[in-house]
VEXGU-606169 format. One record per atom (N, C-alpha, C, O): x, y, z; residue number from 1; atom name. Coordinates in Angstrom, 3 decimals, padded with zeros to 6 digits. Layout:
N
<xx X, yy Y, zz Z, n NUM, atom CA>
...
//
This chain:
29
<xx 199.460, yy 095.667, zz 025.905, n 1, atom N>
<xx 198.545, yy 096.630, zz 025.284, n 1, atom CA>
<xx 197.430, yy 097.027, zz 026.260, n 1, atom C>
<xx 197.063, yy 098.186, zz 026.066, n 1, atom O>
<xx 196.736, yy 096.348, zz 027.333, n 2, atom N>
<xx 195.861, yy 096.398, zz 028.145, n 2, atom CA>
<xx 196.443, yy 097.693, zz 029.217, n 2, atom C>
<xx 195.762, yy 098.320, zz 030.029, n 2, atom O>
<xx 197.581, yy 097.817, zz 028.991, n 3, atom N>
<xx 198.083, yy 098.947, zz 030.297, n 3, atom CA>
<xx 198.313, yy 099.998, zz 029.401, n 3, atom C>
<xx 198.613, yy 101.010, zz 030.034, n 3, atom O>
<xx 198.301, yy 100.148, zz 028.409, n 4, atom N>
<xx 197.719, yy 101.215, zz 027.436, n 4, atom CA>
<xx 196.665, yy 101.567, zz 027.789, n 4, atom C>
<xx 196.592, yy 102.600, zz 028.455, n 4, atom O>
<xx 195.248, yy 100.678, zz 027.395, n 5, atom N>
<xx 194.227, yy 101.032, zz 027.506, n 5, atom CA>
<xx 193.755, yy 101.802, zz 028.999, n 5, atom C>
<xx 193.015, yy 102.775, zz 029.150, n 5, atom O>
<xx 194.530, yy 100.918, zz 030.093, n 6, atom N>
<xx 193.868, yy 101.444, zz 031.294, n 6, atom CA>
<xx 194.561, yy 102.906, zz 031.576, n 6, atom C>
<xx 194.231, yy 103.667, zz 032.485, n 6, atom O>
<xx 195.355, yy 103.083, zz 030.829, n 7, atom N>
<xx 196.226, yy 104.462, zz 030.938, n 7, atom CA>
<xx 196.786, yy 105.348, zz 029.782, n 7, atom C>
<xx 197.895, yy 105.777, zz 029.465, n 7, atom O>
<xx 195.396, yy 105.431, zz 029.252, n 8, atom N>
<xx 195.802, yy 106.497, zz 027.885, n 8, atom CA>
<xx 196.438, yy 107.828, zz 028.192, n 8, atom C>
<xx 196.879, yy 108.641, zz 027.379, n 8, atom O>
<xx 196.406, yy 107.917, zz 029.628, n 9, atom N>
<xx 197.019, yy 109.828, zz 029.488, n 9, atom CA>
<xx 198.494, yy 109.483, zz 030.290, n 9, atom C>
<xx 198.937, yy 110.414, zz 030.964, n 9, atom O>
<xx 199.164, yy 108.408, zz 030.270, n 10, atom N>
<xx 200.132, yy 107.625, zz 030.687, n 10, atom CA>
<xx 201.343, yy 109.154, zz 030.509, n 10, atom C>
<xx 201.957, yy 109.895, zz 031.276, n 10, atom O>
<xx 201.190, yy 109.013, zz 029.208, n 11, atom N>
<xx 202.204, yy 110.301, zz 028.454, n 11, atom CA>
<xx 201.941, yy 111.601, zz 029.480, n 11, atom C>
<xx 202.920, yy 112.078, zz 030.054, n 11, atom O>
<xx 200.768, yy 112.101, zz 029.678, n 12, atom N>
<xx 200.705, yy 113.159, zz 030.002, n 12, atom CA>
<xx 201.309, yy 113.256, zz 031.817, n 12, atom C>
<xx 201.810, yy 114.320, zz 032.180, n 12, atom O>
<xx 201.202, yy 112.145, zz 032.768, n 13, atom N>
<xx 201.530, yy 111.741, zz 033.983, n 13, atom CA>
<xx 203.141, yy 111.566, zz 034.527, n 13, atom C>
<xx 203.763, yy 111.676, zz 035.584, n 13, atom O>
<xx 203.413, yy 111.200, zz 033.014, n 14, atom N>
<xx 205.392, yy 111.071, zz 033.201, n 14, atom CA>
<xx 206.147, yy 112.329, zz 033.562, n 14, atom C>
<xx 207.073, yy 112.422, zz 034.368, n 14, atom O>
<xx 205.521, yy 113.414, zz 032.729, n 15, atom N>
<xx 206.185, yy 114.603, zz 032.890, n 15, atom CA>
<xx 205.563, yy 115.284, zz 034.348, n 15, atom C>
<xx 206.255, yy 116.152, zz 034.880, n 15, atom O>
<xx 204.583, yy 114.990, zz 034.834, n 16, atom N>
<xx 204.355, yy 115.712, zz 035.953, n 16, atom CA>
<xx 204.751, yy 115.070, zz 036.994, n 16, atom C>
<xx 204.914, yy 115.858, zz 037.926, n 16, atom O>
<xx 205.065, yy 113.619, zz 037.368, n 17, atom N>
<xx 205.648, yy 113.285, zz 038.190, n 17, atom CA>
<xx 207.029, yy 113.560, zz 037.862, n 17, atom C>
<xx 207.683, yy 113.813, zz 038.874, n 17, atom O>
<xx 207.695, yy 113.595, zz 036.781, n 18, atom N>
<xx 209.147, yy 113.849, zz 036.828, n 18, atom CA>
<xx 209.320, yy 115.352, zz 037.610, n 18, atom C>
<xx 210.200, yy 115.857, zz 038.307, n 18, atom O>
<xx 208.119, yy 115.743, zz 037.154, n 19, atom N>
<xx 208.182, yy 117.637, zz 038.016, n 19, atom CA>
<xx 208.395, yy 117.517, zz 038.870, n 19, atom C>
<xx 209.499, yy 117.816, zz 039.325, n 19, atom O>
<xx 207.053, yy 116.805, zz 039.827, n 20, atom N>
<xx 207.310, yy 116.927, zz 041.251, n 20, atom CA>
<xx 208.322, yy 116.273, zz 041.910, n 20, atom C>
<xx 208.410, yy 116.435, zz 043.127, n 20, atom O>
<xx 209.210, yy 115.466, zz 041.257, n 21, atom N>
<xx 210.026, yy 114.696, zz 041.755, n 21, atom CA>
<xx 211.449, yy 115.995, zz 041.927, n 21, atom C>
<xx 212.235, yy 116.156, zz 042.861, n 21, atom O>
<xx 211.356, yy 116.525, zz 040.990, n 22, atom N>
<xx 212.369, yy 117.759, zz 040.625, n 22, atom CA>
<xx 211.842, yy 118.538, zz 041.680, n 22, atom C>
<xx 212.720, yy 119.274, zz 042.130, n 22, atom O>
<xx 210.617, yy 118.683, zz 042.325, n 23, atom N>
<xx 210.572, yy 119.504, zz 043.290, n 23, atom CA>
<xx 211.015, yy 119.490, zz 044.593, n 23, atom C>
<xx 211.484, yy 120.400, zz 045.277, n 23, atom O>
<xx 210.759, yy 118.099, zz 044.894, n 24, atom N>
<xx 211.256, yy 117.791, zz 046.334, n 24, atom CA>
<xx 212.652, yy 117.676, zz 045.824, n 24, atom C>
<xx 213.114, yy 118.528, zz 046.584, n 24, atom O>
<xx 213.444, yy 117.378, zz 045.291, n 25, atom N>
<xx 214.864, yy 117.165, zz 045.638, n 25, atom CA>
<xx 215.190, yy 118.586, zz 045.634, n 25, atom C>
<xx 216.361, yy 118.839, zz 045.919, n 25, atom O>
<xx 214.365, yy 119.650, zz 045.355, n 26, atom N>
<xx 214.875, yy 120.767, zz 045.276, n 26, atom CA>
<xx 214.653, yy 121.713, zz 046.830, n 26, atom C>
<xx 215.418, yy 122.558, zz 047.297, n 26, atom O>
<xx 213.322, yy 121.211, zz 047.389, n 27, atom N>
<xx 213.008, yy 120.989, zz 048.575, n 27, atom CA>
<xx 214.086, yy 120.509, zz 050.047, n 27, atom C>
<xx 214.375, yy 121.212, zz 051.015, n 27, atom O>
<xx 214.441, yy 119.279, zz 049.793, n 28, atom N>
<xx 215.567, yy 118.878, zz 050.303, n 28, atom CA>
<xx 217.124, yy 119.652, zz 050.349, n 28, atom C>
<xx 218.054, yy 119.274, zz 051.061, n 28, atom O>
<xx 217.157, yy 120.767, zz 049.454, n 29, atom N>
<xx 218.314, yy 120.942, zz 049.669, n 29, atom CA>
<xx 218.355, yy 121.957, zz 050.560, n 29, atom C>
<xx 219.437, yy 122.368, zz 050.978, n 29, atom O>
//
């Protein structure tokens, strides 16, 4: 529960690293 607290916008961080992750492999090609 403590890594909750230290990361309430946890939710909002997943989807933008999944982005940029989608970017470079898109980068790479």
């Amino acid at each position: 529960m403590q890594i909750r607290m230290h990361f309430p916008k946890l939710d909002e961080l997943i989807p933008y690293a999944f982005a940029l992750t989608k970017y470079f492999h898109n980068l790479q090609k």
